[in-house]
LOFIGU-868918 format. One record per residue (C-alpha): x, y, z; residue in three letters; residue number from 0. Coordinates in nm, 4 decimals, always signed. Layout:
BEGIN
+----------+----------+----------+------+-----+
:        x :        y :        z : type : seq :
+----------+----------+----------+------+-----+
:        X :        Y :        Z :  Ala : NUM :
...
+----------+----------+----------+------+-----+
This chain:
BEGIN
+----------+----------+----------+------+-----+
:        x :        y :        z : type : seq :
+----------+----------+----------+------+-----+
:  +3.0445 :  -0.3234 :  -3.0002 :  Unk :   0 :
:  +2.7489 :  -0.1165 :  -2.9209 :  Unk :   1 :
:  +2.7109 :  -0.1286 :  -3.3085 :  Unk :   2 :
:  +2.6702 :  -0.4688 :  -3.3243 :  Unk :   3 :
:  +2.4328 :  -0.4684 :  -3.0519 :  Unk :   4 :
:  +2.2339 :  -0.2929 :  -3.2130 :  Unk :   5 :
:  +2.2075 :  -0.4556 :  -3.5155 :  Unk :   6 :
:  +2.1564 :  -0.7550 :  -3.3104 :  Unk :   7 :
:  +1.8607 :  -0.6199 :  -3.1056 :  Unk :   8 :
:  +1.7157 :  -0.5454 :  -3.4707 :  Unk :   9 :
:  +1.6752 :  -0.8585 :  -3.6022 :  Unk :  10 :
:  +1.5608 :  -1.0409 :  -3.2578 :  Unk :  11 :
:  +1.3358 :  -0.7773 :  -3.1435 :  Unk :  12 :
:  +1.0088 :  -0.7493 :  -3.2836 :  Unk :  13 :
:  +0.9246 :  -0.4370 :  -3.4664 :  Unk :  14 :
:  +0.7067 :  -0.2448 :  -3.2554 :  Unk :  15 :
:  +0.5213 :  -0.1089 :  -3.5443 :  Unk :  16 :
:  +0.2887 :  -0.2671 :  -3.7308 :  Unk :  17 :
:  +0.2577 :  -0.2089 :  -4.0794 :  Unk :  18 :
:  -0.0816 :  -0.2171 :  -4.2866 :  Unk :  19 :
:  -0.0378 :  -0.2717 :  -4.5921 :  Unk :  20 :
:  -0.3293 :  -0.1869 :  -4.9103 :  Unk :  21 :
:  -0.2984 :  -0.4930 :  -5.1701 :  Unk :  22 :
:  -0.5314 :  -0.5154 :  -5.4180 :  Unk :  23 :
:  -0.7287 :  -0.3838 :  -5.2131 :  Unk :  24 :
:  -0.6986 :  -0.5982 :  -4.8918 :  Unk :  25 :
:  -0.5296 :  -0.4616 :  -4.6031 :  Unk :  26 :
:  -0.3103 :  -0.6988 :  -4.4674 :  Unk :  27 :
:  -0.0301 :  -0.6657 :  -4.1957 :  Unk :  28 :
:  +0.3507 :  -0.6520 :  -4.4314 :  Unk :  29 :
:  +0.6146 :  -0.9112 :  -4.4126 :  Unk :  30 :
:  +0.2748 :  -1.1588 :  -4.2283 :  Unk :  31 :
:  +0.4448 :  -1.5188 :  -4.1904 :  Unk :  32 :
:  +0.7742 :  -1.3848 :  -4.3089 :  Unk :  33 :
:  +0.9935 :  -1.6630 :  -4.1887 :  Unk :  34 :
:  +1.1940 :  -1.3892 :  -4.0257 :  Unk :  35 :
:  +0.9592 :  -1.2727 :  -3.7835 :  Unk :  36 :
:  +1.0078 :  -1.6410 :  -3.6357 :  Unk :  37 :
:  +1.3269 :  -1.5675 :  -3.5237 :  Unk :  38 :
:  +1.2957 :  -1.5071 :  -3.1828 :  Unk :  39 :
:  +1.0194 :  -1.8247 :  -3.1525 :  Unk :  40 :
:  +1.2962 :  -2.0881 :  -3.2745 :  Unk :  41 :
:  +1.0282 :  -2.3980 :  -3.2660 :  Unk :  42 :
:  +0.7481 :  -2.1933 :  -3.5077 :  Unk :  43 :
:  +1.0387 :  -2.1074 :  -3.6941 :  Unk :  44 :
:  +1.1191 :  -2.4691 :  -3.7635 :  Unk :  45 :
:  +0.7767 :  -2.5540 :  -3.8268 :  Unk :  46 :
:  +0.7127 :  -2.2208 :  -4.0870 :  Unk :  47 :
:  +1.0081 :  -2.2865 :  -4.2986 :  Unk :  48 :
:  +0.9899 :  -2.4943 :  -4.6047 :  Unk :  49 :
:  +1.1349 :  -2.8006 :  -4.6022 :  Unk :  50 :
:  +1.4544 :  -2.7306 :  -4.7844 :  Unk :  51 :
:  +1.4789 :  -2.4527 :  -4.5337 :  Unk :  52 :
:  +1.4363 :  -2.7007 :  -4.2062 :  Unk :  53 :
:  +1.7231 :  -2.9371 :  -4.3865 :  Unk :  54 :
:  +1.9492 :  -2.7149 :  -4.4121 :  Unk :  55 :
:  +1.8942 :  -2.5582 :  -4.0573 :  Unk :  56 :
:  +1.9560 :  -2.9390 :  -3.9325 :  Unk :  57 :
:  +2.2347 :  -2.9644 :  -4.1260 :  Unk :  58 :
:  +2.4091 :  -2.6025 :  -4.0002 :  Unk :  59 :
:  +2.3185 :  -2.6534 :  -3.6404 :  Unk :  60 :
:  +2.4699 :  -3.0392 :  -3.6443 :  Unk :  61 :
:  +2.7908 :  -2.8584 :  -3.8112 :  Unk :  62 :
:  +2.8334 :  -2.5816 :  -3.5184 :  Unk :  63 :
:  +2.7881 :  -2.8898 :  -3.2874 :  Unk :  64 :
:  +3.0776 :  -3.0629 :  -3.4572 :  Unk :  65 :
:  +3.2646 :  -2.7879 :  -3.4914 :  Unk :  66 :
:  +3.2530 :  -2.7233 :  -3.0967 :  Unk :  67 :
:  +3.3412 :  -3.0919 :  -2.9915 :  Unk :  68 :
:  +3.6086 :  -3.1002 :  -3.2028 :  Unk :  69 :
:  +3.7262 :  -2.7897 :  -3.0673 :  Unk :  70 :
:  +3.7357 :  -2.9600 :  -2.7012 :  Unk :  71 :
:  +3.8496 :  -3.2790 :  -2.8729 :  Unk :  72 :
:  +4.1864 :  -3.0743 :  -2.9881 :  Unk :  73 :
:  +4.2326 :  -2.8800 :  -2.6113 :  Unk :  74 :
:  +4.2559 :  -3.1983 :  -2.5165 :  Unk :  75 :
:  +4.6149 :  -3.2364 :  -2.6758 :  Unk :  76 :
:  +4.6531 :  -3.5538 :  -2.8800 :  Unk :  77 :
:  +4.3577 :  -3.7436 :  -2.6285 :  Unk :  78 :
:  +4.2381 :  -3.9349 :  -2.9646 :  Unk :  79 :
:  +4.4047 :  -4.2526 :  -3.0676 :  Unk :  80 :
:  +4.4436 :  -4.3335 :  -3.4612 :  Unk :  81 :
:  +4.4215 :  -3.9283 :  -3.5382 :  Unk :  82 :
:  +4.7105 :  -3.7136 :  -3.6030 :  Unk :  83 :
:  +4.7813 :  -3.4656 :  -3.3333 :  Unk :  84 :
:  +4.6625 :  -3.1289 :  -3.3724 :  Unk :  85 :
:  +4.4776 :  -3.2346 :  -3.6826 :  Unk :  86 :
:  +4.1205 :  -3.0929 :  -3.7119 :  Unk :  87 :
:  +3.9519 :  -3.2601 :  -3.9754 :  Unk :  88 :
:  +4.0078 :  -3.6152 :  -3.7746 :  Unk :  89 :
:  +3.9050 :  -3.4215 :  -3.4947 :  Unk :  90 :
:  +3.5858 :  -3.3428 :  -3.6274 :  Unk :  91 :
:  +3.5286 :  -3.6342 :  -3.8097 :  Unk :  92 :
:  +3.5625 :  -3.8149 :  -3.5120 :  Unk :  93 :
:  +3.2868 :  -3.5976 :  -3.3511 :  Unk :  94 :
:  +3.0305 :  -3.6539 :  -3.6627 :  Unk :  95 :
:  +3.0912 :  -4.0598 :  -3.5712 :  Unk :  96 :
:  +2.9604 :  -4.0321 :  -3.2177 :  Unk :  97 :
:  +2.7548 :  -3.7618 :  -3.2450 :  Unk :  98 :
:  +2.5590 :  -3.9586 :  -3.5056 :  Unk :  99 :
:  +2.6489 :  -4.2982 :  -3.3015 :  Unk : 100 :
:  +2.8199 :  -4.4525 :  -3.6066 :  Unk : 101 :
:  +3.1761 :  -4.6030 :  -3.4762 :  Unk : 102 :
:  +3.3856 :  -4.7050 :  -3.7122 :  Unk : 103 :
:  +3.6806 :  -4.8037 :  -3.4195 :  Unk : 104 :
:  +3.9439 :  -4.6278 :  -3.6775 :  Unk : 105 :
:  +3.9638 :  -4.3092 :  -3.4128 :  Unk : 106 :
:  +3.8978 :  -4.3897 :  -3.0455 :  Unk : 107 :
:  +3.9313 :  -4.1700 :  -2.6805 :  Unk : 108 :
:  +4.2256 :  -4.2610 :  -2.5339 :  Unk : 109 :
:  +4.2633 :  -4.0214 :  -2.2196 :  Unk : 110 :
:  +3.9979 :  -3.9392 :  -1.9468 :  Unk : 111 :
:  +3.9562 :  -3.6135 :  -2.0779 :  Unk : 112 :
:  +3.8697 :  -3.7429 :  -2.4363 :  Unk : 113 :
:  +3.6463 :  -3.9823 :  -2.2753 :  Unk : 114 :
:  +3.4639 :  -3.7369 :  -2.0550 :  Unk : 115 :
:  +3.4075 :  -3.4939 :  -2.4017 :  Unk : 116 :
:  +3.2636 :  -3.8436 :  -2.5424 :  Unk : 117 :
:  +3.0133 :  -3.8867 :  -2.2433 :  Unk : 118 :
:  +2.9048 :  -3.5340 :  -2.3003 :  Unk : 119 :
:  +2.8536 :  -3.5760 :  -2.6707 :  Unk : 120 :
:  +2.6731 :  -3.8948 :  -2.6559 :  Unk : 121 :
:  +2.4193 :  -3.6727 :  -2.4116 :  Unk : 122 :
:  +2.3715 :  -3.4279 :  -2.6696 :  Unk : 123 :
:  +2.3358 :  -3.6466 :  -2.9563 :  Unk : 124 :
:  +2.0701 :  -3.7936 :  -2.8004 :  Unk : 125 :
:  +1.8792 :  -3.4692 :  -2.7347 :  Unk : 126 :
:  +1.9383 :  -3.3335 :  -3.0706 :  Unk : 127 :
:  +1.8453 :  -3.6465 :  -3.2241 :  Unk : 128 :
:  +1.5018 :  -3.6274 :  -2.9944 :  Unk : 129 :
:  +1.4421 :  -3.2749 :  -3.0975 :  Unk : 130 :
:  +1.4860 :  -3.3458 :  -3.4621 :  Unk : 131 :
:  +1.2391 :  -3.6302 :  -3.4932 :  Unk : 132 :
:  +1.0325 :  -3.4335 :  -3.2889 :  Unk : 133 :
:  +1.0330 :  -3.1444 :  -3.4904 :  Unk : 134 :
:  +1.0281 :  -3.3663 :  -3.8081 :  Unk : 135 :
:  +0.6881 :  -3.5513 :  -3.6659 :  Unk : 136 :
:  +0.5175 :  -3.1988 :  -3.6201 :  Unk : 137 :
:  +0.6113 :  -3.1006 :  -3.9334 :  Unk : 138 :
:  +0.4670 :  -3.4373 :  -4.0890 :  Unk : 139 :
:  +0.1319 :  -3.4169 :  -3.8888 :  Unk : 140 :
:  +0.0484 :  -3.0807 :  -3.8874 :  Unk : 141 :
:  -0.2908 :  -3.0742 :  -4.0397 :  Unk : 142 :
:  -0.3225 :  -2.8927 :  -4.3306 :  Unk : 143 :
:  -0.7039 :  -2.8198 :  -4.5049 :  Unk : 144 :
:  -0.7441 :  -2.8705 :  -4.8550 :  Unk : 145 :
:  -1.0573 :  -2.6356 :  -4.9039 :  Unk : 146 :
:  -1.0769 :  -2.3924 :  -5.1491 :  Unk : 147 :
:  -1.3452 :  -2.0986 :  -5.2046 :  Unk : 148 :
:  -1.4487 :  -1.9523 :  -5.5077 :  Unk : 149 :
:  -1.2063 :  -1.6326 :  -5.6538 :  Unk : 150 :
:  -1.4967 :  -1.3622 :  -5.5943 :  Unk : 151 :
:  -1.7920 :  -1.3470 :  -5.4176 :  Unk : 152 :
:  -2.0792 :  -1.1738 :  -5.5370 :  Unk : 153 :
:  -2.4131 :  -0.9824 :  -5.4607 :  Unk : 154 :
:  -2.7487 :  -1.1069 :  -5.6454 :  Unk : 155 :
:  -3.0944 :  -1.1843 :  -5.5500 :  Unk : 156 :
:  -3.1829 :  -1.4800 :  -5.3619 :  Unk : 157 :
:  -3.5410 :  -1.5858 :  -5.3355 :  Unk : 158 :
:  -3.5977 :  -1.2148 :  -5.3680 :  Unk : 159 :
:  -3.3367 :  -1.0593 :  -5.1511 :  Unk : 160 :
:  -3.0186 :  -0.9283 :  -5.1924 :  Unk : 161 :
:  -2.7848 :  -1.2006 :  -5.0908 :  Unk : 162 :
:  -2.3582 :  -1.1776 :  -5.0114 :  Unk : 163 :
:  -2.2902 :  -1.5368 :  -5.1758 :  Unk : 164 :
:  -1.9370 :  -1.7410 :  -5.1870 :  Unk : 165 :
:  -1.8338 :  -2.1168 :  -5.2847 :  Unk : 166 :
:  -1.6345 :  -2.3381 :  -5.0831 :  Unk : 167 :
:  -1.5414 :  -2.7032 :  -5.1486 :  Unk : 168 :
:  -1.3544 :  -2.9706 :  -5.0050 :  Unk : 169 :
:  -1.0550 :  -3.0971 :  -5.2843 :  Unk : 170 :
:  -0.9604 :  -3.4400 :  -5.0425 :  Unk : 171 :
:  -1.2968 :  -3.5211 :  -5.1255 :  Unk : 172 :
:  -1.3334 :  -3.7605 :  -4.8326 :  Unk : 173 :
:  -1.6133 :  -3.6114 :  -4.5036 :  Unk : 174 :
:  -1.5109 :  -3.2842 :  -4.3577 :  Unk : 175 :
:  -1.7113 :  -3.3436 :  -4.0491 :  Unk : 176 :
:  -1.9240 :  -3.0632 :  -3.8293 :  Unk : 177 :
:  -1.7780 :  -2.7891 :  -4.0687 :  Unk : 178 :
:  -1.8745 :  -2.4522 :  -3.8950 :  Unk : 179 :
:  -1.7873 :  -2.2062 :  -4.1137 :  Unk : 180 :
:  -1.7598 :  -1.7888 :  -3.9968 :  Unk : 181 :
:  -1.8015 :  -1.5182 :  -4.2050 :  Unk : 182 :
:  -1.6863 :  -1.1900 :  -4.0685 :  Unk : 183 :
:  -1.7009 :  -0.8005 :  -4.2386 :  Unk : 184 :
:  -1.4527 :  -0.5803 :  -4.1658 :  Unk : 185 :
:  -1.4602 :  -0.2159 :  -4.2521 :  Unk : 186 :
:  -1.3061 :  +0.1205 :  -4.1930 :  Unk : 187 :
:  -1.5333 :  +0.3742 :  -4.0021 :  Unk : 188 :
:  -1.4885 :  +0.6934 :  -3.8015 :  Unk : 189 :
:  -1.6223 :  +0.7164 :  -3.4690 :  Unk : 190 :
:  -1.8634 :  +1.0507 :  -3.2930 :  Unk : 191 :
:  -1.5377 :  +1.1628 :  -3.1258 :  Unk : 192 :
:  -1.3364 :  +1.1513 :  -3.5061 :  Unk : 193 :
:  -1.1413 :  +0.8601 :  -3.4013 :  Unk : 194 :
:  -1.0661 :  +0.6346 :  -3.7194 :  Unk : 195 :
:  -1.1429 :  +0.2296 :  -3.6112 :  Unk : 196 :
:  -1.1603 :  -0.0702 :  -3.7931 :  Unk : 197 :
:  -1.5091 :  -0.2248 :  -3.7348 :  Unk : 198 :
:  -1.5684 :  -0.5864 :  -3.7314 :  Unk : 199 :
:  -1.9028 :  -0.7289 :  -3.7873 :  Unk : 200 :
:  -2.0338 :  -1.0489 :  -3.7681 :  Unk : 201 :
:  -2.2363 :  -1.2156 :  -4.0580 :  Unk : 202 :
:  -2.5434 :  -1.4085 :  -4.0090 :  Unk : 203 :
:  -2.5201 :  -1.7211 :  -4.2730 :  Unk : 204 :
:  -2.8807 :  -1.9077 :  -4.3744 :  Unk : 205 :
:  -2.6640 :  -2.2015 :  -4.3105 :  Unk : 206 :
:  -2.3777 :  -2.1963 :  -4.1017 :  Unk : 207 :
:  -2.2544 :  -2.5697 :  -4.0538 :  Unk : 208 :
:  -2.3063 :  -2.8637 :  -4.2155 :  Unk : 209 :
:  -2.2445 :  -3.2085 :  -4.0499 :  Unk : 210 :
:  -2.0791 :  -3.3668 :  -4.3617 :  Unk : 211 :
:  -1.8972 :  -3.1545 :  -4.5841 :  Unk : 212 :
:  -1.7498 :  -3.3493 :  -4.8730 :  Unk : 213 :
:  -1.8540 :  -3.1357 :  -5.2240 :  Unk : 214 :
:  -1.9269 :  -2.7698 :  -5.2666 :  Unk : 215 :
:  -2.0949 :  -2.5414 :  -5.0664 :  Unk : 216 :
:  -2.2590 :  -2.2415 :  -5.1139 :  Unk : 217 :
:  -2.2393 :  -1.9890 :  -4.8402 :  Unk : 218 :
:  -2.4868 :  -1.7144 :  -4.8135 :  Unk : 219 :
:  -2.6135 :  -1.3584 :  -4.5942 :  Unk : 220 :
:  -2.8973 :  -1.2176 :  -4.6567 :  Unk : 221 :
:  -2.8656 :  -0.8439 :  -4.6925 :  Unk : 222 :
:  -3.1467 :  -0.6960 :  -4.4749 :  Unk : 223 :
:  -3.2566 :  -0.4428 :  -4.2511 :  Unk : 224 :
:  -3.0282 :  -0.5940 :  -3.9685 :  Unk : 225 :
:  -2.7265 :  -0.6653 :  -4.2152 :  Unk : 226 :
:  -2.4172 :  -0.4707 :  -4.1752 :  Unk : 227 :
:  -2.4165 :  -0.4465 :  -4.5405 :  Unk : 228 :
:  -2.7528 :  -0.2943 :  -4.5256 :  Unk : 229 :
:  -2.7414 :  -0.0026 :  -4.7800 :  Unk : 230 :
:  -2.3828 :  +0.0296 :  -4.8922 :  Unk : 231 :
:  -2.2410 :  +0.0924 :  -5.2187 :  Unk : 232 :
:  -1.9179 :  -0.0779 :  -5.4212 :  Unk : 233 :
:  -1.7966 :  +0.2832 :  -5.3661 :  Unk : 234 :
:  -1.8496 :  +0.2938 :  -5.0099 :  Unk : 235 :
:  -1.6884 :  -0.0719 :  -4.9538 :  Unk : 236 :
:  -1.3877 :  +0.0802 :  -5.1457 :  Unk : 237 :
:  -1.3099 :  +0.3574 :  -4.9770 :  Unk : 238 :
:  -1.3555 :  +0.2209 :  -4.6101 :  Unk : 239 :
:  -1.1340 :  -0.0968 :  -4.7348 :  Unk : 240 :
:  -1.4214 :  -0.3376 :  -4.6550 :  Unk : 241 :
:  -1.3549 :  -0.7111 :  -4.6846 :  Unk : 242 :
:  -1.4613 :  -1.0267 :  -4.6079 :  Unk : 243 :
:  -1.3153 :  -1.2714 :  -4.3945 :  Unk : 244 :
:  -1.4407 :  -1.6167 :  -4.4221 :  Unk : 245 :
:  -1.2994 :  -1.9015 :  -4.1231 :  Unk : 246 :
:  -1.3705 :  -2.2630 :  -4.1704 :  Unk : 247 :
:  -1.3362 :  -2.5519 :  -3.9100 :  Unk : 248 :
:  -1.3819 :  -2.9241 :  -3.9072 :  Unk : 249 :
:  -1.2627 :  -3.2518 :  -3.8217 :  Unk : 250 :
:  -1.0895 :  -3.4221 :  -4.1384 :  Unk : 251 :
:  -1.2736 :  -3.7645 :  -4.0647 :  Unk : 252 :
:  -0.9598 :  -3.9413 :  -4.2227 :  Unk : 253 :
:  -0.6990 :  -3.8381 :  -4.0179 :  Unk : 254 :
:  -0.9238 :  -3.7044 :  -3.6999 :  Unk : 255 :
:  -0.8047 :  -3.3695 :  -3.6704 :  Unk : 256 :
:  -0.9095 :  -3.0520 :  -3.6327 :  Unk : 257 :
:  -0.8838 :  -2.8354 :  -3.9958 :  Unk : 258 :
:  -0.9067 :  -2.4645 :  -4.0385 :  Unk : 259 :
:  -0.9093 :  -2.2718 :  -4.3746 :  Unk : 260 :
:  -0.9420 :  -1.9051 :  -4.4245 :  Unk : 261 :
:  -1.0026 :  -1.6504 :  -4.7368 :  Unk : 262 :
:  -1.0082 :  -1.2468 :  -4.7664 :  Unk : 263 :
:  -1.2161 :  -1.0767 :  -5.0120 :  Unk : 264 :
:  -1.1361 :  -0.7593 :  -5.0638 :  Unk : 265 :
:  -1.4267 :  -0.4761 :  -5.2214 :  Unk : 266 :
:  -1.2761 :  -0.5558 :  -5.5344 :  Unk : 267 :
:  -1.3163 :  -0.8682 :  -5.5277 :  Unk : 268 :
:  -1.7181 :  -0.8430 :  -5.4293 :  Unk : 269 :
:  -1.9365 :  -0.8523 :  -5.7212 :  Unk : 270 :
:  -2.2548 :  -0.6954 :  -5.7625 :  Unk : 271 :
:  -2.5389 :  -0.7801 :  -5.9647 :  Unk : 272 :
:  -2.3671 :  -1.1236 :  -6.0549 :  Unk : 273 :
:  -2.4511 :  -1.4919 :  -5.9864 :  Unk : 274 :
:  -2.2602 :  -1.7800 :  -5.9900 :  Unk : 275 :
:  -2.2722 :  -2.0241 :  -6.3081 :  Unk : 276 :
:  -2.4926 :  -2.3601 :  -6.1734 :  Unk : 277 :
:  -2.2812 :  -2.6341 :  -6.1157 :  Unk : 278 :
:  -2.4962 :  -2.8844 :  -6.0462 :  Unk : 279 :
:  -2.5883 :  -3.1645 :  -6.3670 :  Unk : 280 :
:  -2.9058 :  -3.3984 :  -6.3665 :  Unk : 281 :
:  -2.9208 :  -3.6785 :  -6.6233 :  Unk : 282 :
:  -3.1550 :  -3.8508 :  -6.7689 :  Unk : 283 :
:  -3.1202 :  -4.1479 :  -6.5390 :  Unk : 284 :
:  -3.1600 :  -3.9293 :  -6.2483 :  Unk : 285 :
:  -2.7599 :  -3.8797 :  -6.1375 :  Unk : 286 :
:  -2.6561 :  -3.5967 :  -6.0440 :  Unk : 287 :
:  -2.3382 :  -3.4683 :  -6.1315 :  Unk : 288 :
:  -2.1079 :  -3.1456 :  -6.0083 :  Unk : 289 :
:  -1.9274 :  -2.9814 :  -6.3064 :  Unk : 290 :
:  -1.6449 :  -2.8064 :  -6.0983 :  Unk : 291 :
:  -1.4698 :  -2.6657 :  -6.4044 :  Unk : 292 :
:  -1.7583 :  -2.3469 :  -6.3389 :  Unk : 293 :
:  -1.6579 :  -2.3317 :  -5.9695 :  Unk : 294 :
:  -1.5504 :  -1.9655 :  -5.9883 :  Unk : 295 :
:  -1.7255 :  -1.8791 :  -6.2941 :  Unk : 296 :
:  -1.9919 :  -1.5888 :  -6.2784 :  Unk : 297 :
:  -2.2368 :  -1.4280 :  -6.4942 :  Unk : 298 :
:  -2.3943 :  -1.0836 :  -6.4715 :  Unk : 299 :
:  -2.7717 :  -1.0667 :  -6.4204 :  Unk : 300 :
:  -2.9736 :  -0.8089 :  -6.6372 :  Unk : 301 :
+----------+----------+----------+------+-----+
């Protein structure tokens, strides 16, 4: 038994390490939004799964219900009218028809007992019937961003200055409205007393909102004097495991809610001396147009 405790205690107790893992570069914590590590936070766990995965988790748990009422249905010894005595499958049949309130009349209670065990059911199909369309609504409105950034980012000049530059753009193309977007830099350093810390840094942008965000956007940080990237190398970036953590919010105007997106770049992903390939197209009537097929495209400057 104490075996099987354990084991137990395994899988519903969180690890109490936390594991960093180097990919490509990136550190990132392992097994992050493994659908696993939901287990002991049954609602997230509904909501993290895919969809086949939520299904099928309906279907099991409404099984195990069935299975217990028909259970109590058959202690109840032959309380069920039109079902053979001792026989399980009408047994739980008969529980799938009221737990799902369908009826058919064919098998019916027929003692008190059976009709208390009814009463109860009825309760619970009514909660479980609340907590699935519940769960099922959340799932449905849980707003999702359709923003994507460009693959790299990369370090050119910029009216003169070294500049940290990234794309992002909006695919819904409908308003993203009072997009705030945060750019973060992370990176490995060693304190006075030898102690090794991970150092987060905030980024000043030139622009750091926009009230209507509905093509492409070009995010930029000037690399000065007061930048934390102020005088480091690709080398240095790689070895402390630098990276970049960009966090956007808005209000989708469509749907009125609140959107987030987020993308790492690791030092690898950080190129220098490199601009991005102009996207923008003016004809000769004067309209503009974006060319998004050279969204992530790059060229090298020298």
């Amino acid at each position: 038994m104490k075996i099987k405790l354990d084991a137990l205690n395994k899988i519903f107790r969180p690890n109490p390490y936390a594991k960093m893992i180097n990919r490509d570069g990136r550190l990132e914590l392992d097994e992050k939004n493994a659908w696993h590590s939901y287990l002991r936070d049954p609602y997230h766990l509904m909501l993290h799964i895919s969809w086949l995965g939520f299904f099928a988790a309906v279907t099991l748990v409404c099984a195990l219900i069935n299975v217990l009422f028909a259970v109590f249905y058959l202690l109840g010894d032959d309380c069920l009218a039109g079902a053979k005595a001792g026989s399980f499958t009408d047994a739980y049949f008969f529980s799938v028809q009221t737990l799902a309130s369908i009826g058919y009349g064919a098998i019916s209670p027929k003692t008190l007992y059976a009709n208390i065990i009814v009463s109860i059911e009825a309760v619970t199909s009514l909660l479980a019937i609340a907590m699935v369309t519940g769960l099922a609504f959340a799932r449905f409105t849980k707003p999702k961003a359709r923003v994507i950034f460009s693959d790299v980012a990369v370090i050119s000049p910029y009216n003169d200055l070294p500049t940290l530059a990234f794309r992002a753009a909006n695919e819904r193309r409908n308003l993203i409205v009072e997009a705030h977007i945060k750019v973060d830099f992370a990176i490995d350093q060693i304190t006075r007393e030898g102690e090794l810390t991970r150092r987060f840094y905030e980024l000043p942008l030139l622009r750091q909102r926009t009230s209507s965000f509905n093509l492409a956007w070009t995010v930029r940080h000037v690399i000065d004097e007061n930048s934390p990237l102020y005088g480091l190398t690709p080398t240095m970036l790689e070895q402390g495991h630098a990276g970049i953590i960009v966090s956007l919010v808005g209000i989708d105007e469509t749907v009125a809610y609140t959107i987030n997106a987020r993308k790492n770049y690791s030092a690898q992903e950080i190129l220098w001396n490199c601009r991005f390939v102009d996207m923008l197209t003016v004809a000769e009537n004067g309209d503009r147009y974006l060319d998004y097929q050279h969204f992530h495209s790059v060229l090298p400057i020298g």
